[in-house]
N, C-alpha and C positions, 0 to 999 in steps of 0.2 A: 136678840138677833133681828135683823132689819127684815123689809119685807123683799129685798135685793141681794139677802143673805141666804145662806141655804148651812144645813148641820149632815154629814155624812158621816157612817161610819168608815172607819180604811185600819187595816190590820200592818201596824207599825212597825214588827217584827214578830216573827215565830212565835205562836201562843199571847200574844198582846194586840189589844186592839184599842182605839181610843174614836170618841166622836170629835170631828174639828170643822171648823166654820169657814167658810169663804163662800166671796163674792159670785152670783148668778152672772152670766152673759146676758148682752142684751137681747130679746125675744127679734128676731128677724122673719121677714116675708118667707113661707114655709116652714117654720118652725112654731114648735107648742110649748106654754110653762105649765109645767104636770106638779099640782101639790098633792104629793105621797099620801095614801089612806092605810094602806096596807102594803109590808112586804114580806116575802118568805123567805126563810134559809134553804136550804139545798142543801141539804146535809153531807150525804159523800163527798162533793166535790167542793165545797165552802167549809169544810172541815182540813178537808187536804189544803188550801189552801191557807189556812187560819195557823195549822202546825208549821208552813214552810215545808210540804213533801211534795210540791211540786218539779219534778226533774228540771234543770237548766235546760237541756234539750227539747224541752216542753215549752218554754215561755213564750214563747211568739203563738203556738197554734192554742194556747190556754186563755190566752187573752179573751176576757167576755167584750159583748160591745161594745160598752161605755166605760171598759174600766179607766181609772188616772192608776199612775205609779205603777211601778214593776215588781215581779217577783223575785224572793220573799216578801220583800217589805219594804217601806210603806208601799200601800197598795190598797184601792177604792175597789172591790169586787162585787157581782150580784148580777141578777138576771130573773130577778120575778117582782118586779114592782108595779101594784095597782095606784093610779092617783085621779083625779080627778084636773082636769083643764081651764086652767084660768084664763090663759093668754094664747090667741092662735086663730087658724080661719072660725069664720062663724061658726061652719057646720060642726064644731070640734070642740065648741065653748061649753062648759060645763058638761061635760062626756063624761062618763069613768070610762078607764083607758088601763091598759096592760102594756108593760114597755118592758124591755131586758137591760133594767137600769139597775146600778147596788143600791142599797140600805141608804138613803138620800134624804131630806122633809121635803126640798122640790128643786126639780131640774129643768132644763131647758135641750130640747132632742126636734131634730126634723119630726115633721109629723106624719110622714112615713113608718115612722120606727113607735108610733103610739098606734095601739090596734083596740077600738072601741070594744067595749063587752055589752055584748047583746043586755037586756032587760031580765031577759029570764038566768043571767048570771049574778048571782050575789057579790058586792064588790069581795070579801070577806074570801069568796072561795075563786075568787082569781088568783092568789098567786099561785095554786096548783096548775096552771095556764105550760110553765116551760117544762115539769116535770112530764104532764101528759104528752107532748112532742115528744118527749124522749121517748118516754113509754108504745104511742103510734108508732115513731119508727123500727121502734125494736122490735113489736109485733110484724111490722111487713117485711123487716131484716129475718125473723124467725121461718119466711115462706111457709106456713100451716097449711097443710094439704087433708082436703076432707077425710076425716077416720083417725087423724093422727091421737096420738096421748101425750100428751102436752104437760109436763111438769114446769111449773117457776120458782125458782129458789131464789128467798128472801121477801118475808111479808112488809120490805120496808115503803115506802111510796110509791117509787119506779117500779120494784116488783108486783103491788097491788094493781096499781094501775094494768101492767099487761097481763097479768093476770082476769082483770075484768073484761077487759079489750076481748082477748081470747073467748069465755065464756060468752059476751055477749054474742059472740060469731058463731059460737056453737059447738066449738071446742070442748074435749073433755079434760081437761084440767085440772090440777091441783097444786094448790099453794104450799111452801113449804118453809118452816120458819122454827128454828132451835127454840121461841119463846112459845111455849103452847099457848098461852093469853092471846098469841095475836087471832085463832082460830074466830073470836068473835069478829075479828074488822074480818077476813076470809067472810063469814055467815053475812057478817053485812054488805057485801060486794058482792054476793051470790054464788061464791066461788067456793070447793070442797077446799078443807086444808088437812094435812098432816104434817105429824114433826120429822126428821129427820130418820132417827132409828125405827118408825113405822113405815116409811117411805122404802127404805133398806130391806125391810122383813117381807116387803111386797112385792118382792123386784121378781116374781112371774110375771106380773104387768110391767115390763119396761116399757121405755118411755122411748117416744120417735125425735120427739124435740123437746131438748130442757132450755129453759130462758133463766140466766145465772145473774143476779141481780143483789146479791147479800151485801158485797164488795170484801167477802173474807174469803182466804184462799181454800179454807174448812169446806166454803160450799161449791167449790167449783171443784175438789175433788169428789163431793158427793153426786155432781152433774155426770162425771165420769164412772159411777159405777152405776149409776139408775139409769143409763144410755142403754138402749139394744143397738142391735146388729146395723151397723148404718148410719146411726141417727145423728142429727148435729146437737152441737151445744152451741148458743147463741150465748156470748162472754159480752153482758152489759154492765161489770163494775169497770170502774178504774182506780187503779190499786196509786197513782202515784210513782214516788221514788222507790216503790219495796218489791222487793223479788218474788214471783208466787212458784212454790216447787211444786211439779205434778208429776206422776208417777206413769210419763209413758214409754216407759217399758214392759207394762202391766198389759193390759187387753187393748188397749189404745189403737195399735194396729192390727191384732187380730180382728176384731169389732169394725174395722175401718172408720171410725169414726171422723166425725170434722166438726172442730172448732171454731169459731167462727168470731169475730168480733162486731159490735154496735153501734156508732158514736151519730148522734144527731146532727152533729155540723152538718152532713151531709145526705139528702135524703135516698133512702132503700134503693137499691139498683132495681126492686121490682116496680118500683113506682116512676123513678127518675125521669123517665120521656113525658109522662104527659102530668108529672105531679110537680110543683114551683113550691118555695117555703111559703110564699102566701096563701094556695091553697092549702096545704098540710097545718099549716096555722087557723085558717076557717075551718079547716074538719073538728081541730082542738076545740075551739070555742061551739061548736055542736055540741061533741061531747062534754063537755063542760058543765053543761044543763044539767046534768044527773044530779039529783041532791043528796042521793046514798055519797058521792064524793066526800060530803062533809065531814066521813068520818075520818079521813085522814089528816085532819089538823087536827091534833091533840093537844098543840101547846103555844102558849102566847104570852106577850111579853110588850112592854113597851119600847115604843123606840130607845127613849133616852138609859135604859138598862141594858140594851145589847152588851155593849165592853164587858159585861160583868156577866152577862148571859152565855156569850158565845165560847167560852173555853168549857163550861159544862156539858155544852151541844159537843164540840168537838170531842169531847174526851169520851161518845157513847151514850150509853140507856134508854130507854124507850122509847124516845122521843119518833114522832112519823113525822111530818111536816110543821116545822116548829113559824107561826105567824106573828109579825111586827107591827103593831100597832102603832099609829101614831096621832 
């Protein structure tokens, strides 16, 4: 591969993905050439995407930033790429840099769309960069009001993360997660956890606000019975093309509950007036700093083995933030 060549991953149909070569653009006045260090998978949403369960009706507002190709397939998808800056204004030359680029060795992006990582950020633990957005907004979509009881279900990334978010605020919180094993990332993030049928047997402490985060529809009915009188449930998976059955004929309205949905495109209505993505983005790269974060990358892989990696990612198992080396 030339040094004007670039190797991307792009998922070629439903369950297949293969790495393919082409030509860079040329580097223009405002623009950076970023060579990839590190990128991450995004599991619920790059999973959904890797099977083909992305709804028709979705495809336009599903589109990441930089994606080539459409859905199903082929299709260049991703949005957590660390690289480093070869080509671009001076103050930008040899930066490490975070950009919402797919699985790529290097690309060429205005330099607007490359957000330097402070010093005290390990390149290694930027790609957790777009997952924590997710997780800030969720947390300000969840409105936490001092005194509340804050359950999160799903110890998977997104859910550790607001789960952390919460505690560090002062919330009393607990994590919830069908694997008891994840109890240690819970200890290591400072945050109580319990499993599921302990969470159930303690429902004298209902909970004022659950943050649903598993992306199985198992835990969003459990959001619904560990609710008290009022409370919301903040719905941060996205399920895709699959139908999720809830049971509100059950206490749903007597409870008056409300369900609520998440999605980061857009930032929190409580924030909206005086908060822009580019601050919400600087608050991320604060938080960032933390180096308890690192425990949520358990699993890593070379670039050049993704195609062979990524249907085991999709298909489940333990993985929390799976990172790509290159």
């Amino acid at each position: 591969m030339s040094g004007s060549e670039a190797s991307a991953f792009w998922v070629v149909a439903p369950g297949q993905g293969e790495l393919r070569t082409g030509p860079l653009p040329a580097v223009r006045s405002g623009e950076v050439l970023v060579r990839t260090l590190f990128s991450g998978v995004s599991r619920g949403t790059e999973a959904l995407v890797f099977r083909g369960e992305v709804p028709p009706a979705e495809y336009a507002r599903m589109r990441a930033p930089f994606q080539e190709g459409e859905f199903p397939g082929p299709v260049k998808y991703g949005y957590a790429n660390v690289g480093a800056v070869e080509q671009g204004p001076e103050a930008l030359k040899g930066k490490t840099v975070f950009c919402l680029y797919p699985h790529q060795t290097r690309y060429v992006v205005p330099a607007t769309a490359a957000h330097v990582l402070p010093d005290s950020i390990p390149a290694g633990r930027g790609v957790l960069a777009a997952n924590l957005e997710t997780a800030l907004n969720g947390f300000w979509d969840a409105g936490l009001q001092q005194g509340d009881r804050v359950a999160v279900i799903g110890a998977g990334v997104v859910g550790s993360l607001v789960a952390w978010l919460a505690r560090a605020a002062g919330f009393d919180v607990v994590l919830i997660d069908i694997n008891p094993q994840r109890e240690a990332l819970a200890n290591a993030l400072g945050v109580a956890f319990s499993t599921p049928s302990a969470a159930l047997a303690n429902r004298a402490q209902q909970v004022d606000k659950i943050i649903h985060a598993s992306g199985a529809p198992p835990g969003l009915l459990l959001a619904l019975n560990l609710a008290a009188f009022e409370a919301t449930v903040i719905e941060m998976s996205w399920y895709g093309n699959k139908l999720v059955p809830l049971p509100l004929g059950e206490a749903f309205h007597a409870l008056r509950l409300t369900l609520k949905s998440s999605q980061v495109g857009s930032i929190a209505p409580s924030h909206r007036a005086t908060w822009s993505h580019e601050r919400r983005f600087a608050r991320v790269l604060e938080l960032l700093a933390d180096e308890r974060l690192d425990v949520l990358i358990n699993s890593e892989s070379a670039f050049a083995d993704l195609p062979a990696v990524m249907p085991r990612l999709a298909a489940g198992g333990d993985v929390l933030c799976h990172r790509i080396n290159y």
